[in-house]
Every structure is written in C-alpha cells, then in structure tokens.
N, C-alpha and C positions, 0 to 999 in steps of 0.2 A: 571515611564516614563523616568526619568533622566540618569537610569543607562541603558535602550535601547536605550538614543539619546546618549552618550557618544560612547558606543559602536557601534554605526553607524557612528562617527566620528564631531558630531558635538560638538561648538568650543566654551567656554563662560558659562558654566552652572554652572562652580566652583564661581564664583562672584556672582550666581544669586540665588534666592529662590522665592518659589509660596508662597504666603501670603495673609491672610486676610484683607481687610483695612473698617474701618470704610465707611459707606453707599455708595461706592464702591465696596465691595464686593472683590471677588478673584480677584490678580493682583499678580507682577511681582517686589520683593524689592532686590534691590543693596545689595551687600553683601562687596564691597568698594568702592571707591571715580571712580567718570568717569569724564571725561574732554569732554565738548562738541564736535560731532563729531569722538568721539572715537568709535571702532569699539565693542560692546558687546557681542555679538551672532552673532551667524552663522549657520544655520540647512541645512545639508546637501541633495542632491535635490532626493537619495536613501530614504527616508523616508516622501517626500510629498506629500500629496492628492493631486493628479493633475488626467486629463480625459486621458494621455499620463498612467499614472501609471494603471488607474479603466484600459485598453486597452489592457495594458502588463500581468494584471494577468490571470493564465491559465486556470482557471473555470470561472472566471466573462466574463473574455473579448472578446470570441467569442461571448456571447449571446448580449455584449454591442455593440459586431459590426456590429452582425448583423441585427441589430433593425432598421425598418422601419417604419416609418420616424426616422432617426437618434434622441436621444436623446440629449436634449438640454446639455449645460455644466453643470446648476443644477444640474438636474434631476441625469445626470452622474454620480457626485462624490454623491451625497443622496441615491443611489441605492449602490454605492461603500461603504458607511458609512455603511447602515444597515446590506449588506451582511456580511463584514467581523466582525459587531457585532455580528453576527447570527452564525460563526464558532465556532467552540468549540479548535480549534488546528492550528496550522502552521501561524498564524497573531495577536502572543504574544505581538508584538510590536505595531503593530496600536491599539490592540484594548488595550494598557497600556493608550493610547491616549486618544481616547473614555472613557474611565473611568474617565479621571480628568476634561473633559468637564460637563457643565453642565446637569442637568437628566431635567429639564424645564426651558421655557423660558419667559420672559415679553413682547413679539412683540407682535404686534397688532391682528393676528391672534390669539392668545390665550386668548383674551379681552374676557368676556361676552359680551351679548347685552346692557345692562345696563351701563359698562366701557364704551363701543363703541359708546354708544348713545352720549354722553357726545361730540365730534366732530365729530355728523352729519353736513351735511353740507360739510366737509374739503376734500380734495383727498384724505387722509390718510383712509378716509370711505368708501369713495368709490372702493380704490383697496383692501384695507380689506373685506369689503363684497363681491369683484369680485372672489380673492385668495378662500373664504368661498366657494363660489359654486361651484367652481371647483373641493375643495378636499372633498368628503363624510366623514360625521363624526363619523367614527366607530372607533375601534381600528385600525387597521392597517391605516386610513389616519389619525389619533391622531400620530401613530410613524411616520407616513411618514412626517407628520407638523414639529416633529422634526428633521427630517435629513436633510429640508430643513431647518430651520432656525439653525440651526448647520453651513450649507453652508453658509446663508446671513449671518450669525452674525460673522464669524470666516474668512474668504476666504477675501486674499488678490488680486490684478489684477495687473499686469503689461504690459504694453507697451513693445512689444518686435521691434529692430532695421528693421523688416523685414517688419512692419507694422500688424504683427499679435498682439496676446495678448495673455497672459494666466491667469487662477483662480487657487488660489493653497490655500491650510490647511497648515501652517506651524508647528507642535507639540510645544509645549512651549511658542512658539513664538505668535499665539494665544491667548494667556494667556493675553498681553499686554493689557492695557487700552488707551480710547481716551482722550487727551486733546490739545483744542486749544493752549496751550502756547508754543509747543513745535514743532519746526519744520517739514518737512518729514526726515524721519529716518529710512523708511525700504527699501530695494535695492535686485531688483534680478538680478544675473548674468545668464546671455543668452548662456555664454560659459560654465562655469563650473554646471549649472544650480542651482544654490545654493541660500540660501537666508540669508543676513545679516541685522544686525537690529545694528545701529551708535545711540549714545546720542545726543536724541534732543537738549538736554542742559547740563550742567552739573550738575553732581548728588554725593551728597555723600554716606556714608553707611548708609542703613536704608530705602533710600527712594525710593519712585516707581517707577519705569521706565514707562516711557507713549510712543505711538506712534502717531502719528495724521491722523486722516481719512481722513481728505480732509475738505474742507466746507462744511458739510452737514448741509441741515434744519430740525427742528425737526420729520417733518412728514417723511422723511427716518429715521433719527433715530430711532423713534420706530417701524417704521415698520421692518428694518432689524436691528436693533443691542436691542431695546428693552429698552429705556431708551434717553432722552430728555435734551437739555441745556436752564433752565427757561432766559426768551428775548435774544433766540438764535441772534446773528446776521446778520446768513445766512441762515434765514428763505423764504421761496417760496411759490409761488401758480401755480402750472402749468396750463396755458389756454389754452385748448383745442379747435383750430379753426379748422371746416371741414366745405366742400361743398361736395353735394351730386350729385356723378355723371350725373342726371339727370335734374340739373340745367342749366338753359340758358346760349349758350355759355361757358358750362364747359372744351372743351378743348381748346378754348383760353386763356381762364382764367389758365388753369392747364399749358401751355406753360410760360406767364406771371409769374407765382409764379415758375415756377424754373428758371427764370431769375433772379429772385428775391433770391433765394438760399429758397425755400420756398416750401414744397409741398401740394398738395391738403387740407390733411388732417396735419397740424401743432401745436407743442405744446413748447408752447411759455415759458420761465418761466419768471414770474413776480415777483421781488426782492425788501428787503427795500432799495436797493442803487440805482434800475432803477425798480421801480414799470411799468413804459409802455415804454418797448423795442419798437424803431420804427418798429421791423418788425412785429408788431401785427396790425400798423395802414397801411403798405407795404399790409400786406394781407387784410384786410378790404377793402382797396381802388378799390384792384382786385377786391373781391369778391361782390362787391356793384355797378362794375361798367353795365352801361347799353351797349349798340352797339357802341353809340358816343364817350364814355370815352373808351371804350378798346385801340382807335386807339393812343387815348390822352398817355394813360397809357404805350404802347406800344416805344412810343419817348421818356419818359422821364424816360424809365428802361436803356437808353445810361445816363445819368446824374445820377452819384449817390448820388446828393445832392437834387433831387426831393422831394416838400414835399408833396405837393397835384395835383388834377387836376381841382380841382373850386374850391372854398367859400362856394355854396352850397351843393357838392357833401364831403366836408370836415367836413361842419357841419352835415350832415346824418349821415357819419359816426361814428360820435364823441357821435353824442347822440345813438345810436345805443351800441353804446361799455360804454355809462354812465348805459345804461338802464342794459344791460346784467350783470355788475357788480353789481347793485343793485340787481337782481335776484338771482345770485350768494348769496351777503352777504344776504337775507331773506330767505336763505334754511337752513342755520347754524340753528344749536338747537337755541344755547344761543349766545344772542349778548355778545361781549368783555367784557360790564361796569359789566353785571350781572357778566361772569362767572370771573372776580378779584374779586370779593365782593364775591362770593363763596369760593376762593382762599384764601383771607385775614382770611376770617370768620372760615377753615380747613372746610369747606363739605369735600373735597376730600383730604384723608389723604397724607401729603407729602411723594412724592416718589413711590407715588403707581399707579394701570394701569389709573383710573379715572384723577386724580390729571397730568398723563402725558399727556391725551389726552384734559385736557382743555388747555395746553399749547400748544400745535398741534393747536388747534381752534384760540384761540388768535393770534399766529405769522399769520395766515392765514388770519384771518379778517382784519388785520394792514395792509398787503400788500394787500389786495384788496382794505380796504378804500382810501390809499394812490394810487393804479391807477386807482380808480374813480376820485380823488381830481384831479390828475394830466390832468385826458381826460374833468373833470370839468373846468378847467384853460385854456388847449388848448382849447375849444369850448367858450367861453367869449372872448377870443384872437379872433379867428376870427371872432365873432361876430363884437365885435367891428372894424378891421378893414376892414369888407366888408360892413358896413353898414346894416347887414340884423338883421332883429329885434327877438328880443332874443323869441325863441317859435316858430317862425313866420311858418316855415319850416312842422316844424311836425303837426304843427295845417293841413298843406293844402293837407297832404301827407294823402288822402283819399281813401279808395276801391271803388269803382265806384260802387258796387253792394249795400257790405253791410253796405255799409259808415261808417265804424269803420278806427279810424287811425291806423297809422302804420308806423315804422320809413322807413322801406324796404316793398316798393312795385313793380310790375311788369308791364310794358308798354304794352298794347297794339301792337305786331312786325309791324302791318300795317300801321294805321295813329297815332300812339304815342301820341296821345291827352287824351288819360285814362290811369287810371292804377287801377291795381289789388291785394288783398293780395297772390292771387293763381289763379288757375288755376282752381279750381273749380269756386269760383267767376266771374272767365272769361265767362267760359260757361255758366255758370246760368244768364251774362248778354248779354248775341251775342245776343239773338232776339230784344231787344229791342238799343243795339249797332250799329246795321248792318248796318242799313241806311245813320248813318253820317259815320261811318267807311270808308263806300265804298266812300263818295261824298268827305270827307276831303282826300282822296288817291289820288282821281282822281285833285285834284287840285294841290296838290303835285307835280304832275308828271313832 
C-alpha cells in the first residue's frame, strides 16, 4: 500500500510505519521526532473513498446513479469497497488498501446474544438489535456487515465552507488510532481536496501517532469503531421524547416545540456534565400542557428565561420524567453495583466484546441516575416553594373510570371537571358522565 500512496503523490510515509502495539493493536509509529502541529501526512484526494469517487468510476457509477431512491453515503462507499474487492484487475491500488484493513471487526453488531445481553437495557441494544434486523444473516449480509463497519470504523467527516459535508476513507491515514490526549489533527482541504494529518502533540521516534475522534461516549464507540474508554467522560444517554400525532392539540403543541427549537419527536442527550438539559423539561411542559396552559406556554416562548407555567403543572411534570427514568434504569440486565463486582471479580475477560458492553451499561446507568437525582432535586425545590405537599399531586390525579393513578391524565374537553388515562376510559365512562357533564356546562356558560 505505501509504494501505491507514494506514487499517487502522497507526502509523509518516509517518517512513518504500520505497527503493532501492545492491546492496541495495529496503529501508526514515528519513525522521527515531530513538534507539535507539525504537518506529518498528507493523502492525496486521487486516492480517496469518497461517494464523488464510487460516482466517477465507469462500471460502478452509472448503476450508483442510478439507484432509486438514491443510496445513502454508507451504503455508497460499502457497495464501492466490496465491488472493487470483487475485481480481479485495474483497482491494484484500492484493493492494496483493503488488504491491510482489518478481515473482522469488535462492533457491536458482531456481538453474540450472549455479549449483547450483557447491556440490555442501554441504546447501544437497542440500535444493535435495530441494525440486526435489518441486515439478514447470511453470507452476503455477513460481508455486507463488514463494508459497513469498514465505513463506520475508518470514514472521516468534514464540514465543508459551503455548508455541505463530506465522508471520506483515507489509505494509511485510517490506520491512525483514538486518543483523548491529543488534540484535532486531521484537516481537509476543500480546494485541493486533499487530506493532511498535523501532530497532535509532540512525538519522538518510536511512538504512535494518535488522531482524536471527537468526544465520543462509549456506546458509539463500540458501536462504530468497536472498542470503549473504561469511565469514559463523555459518556451519554439519548432520550427519546415523542408525541403521537393523534394526541390533543398536537398541532399546537408541534408549532410550540419549534418555537422552542424542538420538534415533535426529540432526542435529547443526557450527559454526566448536564445529565437534564432544559430542553427535555421545554418539551415536557408542551407536551403535558392541557387548553389553558397552551395559551400560558405560548407568552412565555417570547421570554427565554421561562421556567414553568404553575407549581402544579411543574411538579406533574417532574415526577412524570422521575418515573420514566426509573423505568428506563429497571430494563437494564444488571444494575451498575452487580456489574463492577463482575468487573472486579474478571466475569468478563478484559478487553473483550462482554467486558466492553458492561461498560456501555455502566456510563448509561450513571447518567440516567444522575438525571433522575437532578429531576429528584428540581421537584422537592418546588415542592417546597409552592407549598404543595410532597405526593399530594399524583395521589389525586385519578381516571374517573378505572380509578388507577396516573401522572398524565386527560380532561374531559367539555366541562373539565374529570379526567381520564384515555380515551377508552372516556367512553366506557360518558353514560354514567353525561348528566353532570351537560349541567356543569351549562352553568359555565
């Protein structure tokens, strides 16, 4: 592969070497001293997997263009990998490529059930079982598993000046390892289209060259690169908030939440530095509000320092969002204490898919306990400053039918003196309803 990036013109290979490193694996060692910011490599933009390239070749790229519905960027350059492994002639240099990449991968897709049981519960589970059914498990979606995680594990992104972007495979460059210590250090140029890779820091001879990914939390790491950082720091939980078009007042509500920069369906990430983003309790407050509060809600999306609409419609929501994280944390396999004591004890051999995915579980638990505690704190806060008695709320918030509580119930639209967990409820209570419904209306009036 060296002497066909050379001869394609790229800039830097004479200092560098592919090497082995202890539980690391394949990486990228200095072969002299670099000074931070120093420019090391440079892979020229003739030799990049890009979707502009899989477009320009002359047997792939008509059938790539003319694919209905267009093919995603993925898809593009994994359909462009496997083809040009599948040639036998005229693509010596890509496929010298392909050859020094890896033949399997540790991503989560390649987990047994067994590995993967191990952070049930986590999103890391749930888009790996989603990714599962989508690909059928035969041979050919066994290779296609790998030309996609070839993409997620290798494919860099850049921001281009025009507001576009692009995903690109860089040969060699690839190669590179993540670590946090080490600033951003790879650069694409938009003009010459080229890609250069600067010292994170400085390096003498001998030692690895790193590039840094970005903050990722464990559960993309294994997902796309296939390997985990034990008490990551930028560890996440993404909360998935939706309403269901055919809820009350949904296209108020849906106007409301892009006032808010918010839409229907939002996914929030909850961090250990801000386990409860305000705009998780911004959409709640929408999505909880009845007729009265919309109006409320309405006036106070001009004030961006808004923090509620009542005491009581703040404390609904608070324990609404205690309760949901609690559900959350009782889906996980194993709580946190068990799986370090598994940890400690080596159940799960270090290093390996089990052993990564209890740490996927852990970071996950941690940020969910921490924005339970935190919506825990907020709702005692105003407990105590509105006077209203701590429980008091949910104890009264009853279904008029089947008299089970409920944090979130539904008003009656007529005379609002009942409420409902649904709509079924409703109806199954209108005969015996009807009478006061109509007499409390008409006094209204």
């Amino acid at each position: 592969m060296e002497g066909w990036l050379k001869e394609s013109g790229a800039v830097g290979l004479d200092a560098l070497e592919l090497a082995e490193f202890p539980v690391i694996g394949r990486g990228v060692r200095t072969l002299r001293r670099f000074n931070e910011g120093e420019r090391i490599l440079t892979i020229p933009r003739d030799v990049l997997w890009t979707v502009e390239h899989a477009y320009a070749d002359p047997l792939l790229g008509p059938v790539l263009r003319s694919a209905r519905p267009p093919l995603s960027v993925d898809d593009t350059l994994a359909t462009y990998i496997l083809f040009v492994r599948s040639r036998e002639s005229g693509y010596d240099g890509l496929r010298s490529h392909l050859a020094a990449v890896p033949k399997s991968y540790s991503s989560s897709i390649f987990f047994t059930e067994d590995e993967l049981e191990v952070c049930a519960g986590t999103s890391l589970y749930a888009i790996t079982k989603q990714l599962g059914r989508c690909i059928e498990d035969d041979y050919r979606a066994l290779v296609y598993k790998w030309a996609l995680c070839t993409v997620w594990s290798r494919a860099m992104d850049f921001a281009l000046p025009d507001g576009k972007s692009v995903r690109l495979l860089a040969p060699f460059a690839d190669m590179l390892n993540h670590s946090s210590e080490v600033r951003q250090c790879h650069a694409y140029d938009p003009l010459s289209g080229n890609l250069s890779i600067l010292a994170g820091k400085g390096y003498e001879a001998g030692d690895q060259v790193f590039i840094h990914y970005g903050s990722v939390p464990n559960n993309r790491l294994l997902r796309l690169y296939g390997f985990v950082i034990p008490s990551n720091p930028n560890d996440s939980y993404d909360l998935v908030l939706e309403t269901h078009p055919l809820a009350p007042f949904f296209e108020q509500k849906r106007k409301l939440w892009a006032l808010a920069g918010l839409d229907s369906t939002s996914t929030i990430s909850l961090t250990l530095t801000d386990p409860l983003p305000n705009n998780v309790l911004r959409y709640l407050r929408i999505q909880r509000s009845d007729e009265s509060d919309l109006a409320a809600v309405a006036l106070q999306q001009a004030d961006p320092k808004y923090e509620k609409i009542s005491n009581s419609s703040e404390v609904e929501a608070l324990q609404f969002l205690i309760e949901s994280f609690s559900g959350i944390l009782d889906s996980f396999g194993t709580q946190p204490e068990k799986l370090e004591e598994q940890l400690a004890e080596g159940l799960y051999p270090s290093g390996g898919n089990a052993w990564a995915a209890a740490h996927v579980s852990l970071g996950e638990q941690q940020v969910l306990r921490l924005a339970r505690k935190r919506a825990e704190d907020m709702l005692a806060a105003v407990e105590r400053g509105s006077g209203i008695e701590k429980g008091s709320l949910s104890a009264a918030a009853q279904c008029a039918n089947c008299k089970k509580d409920f944090v979130q119930l539904m008003t009656c639209g007529r005379c609002k003196a009942v409420k409902y967990c649904g709509r079924t409820c409703q109806v199954a209570h209108y005969k015996e309803h009807k009478a006061k419904c109509q007499y409390t209306g008409s006094q209204t009036k």
